[in-house]
N, C-alpha and C positions, 0 to 999 in steps of 0.2 A: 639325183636320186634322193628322197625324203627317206630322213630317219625310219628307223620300224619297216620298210616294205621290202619285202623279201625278193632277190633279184636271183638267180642261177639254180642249179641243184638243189630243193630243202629238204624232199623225202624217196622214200620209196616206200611203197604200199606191198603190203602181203596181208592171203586171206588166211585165216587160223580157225580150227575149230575150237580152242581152248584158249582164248585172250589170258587169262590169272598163267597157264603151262607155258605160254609164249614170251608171255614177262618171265618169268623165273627162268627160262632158259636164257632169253639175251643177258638176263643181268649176270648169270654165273659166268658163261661163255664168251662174251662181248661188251664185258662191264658195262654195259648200261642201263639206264632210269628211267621209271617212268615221269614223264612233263606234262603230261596232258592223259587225260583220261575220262571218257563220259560214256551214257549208255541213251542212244535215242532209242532209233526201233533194232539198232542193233550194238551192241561193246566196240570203243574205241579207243585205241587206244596210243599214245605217240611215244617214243622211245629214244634217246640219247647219252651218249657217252659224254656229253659237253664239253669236245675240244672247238665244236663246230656248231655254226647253225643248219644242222641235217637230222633225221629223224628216220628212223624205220615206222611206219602208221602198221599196227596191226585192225584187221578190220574180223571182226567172229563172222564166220558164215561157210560156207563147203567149198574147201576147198578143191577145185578143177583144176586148176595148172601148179607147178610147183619150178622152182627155180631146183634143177636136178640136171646130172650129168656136169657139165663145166658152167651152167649156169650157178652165180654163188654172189653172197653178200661177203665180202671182205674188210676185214680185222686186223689193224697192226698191234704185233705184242710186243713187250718191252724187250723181249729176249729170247732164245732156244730155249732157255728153258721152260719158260713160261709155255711154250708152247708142246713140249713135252709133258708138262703139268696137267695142260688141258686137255690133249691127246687121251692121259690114261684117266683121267676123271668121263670123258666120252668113251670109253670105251668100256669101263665099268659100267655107263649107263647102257652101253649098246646106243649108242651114238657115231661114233669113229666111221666113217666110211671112207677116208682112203687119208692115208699119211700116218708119220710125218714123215715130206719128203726132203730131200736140200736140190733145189733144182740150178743155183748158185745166182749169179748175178743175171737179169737185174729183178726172177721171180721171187728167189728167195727160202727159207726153211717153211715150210706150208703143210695146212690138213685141211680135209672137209670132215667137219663134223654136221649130222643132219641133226635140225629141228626137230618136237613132238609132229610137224605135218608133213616133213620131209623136204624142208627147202636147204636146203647147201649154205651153213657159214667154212667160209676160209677163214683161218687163223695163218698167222704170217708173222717172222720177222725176218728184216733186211729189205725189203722190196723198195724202200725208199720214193713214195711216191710223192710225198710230200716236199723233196727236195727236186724233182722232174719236174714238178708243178711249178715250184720257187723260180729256177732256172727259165720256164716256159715265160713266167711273167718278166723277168729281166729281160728276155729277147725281144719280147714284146712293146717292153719301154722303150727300148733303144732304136 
């Protein structure tokens, strides 16, 4: 594999009517930044928490499908609380649409709060997927 070329998962793409509303929300709710940003014939924009080389791409245009229902972008937070934090800051927005729940091992303390277009972020801590993932690749090795 050559340096710089991007091999597995790098993004997921959602459409936004508000690219500057969609930034502001990932970054309070989802800590993350913007990396990339242009405007051809329409706003573009790429988004990252920088644990990882992954990106949310928000693209401006009408939005027709929404990730809704158990469809969701998923968030680990440092703690319960952190996620109770988040909880009542969406809920003062009118954001919160369902949680927080404790669903226990191995889903975890979870919310959906909805985006300005109506797409599902989960917020979460305990889910530990990062560590299913680790284990996945030692089985793997061996």
């Amino acid at each position: 594999m050559q340096p710089g070329i991007d091999v597995g998962l790098t993004h997921v793409a959602l459409v936004v009517r508000d690219v500057a509303a969609s930034i502001d929300f990932y970054e309070r709710f989802a800590r993350m930044q913007v990396v990339h940003r242009r405007r051809d014939a329409t706003e573009v924009a790429w988004l990252s928490d920088l644990t990882r080389p992954f990106v949310i791409v928000l693209i401006e245009g009408q939005v027709d499908a929404r990730l809704a229902g158990f469809c969701h972008l998923g968030v680990g937070c440092e703690s319960r609380q952190e996620v109770d934090r988040l909880c009542s800051e969406a809920k003062r927005d009118a954001r919160l649409a369902l949680g927080p729940i404790d669903s226990g091992y191995p889903v975890g303390y979870w919310a959906f709060i909805r985006d300005p277009d109506g797409h599902n972020l989960e917020i979460s801590y305990g889910q530990e997927v990062g560590l299913v993932v680790a284990e996945a690749r030692r089985e793997e090795a061996r």
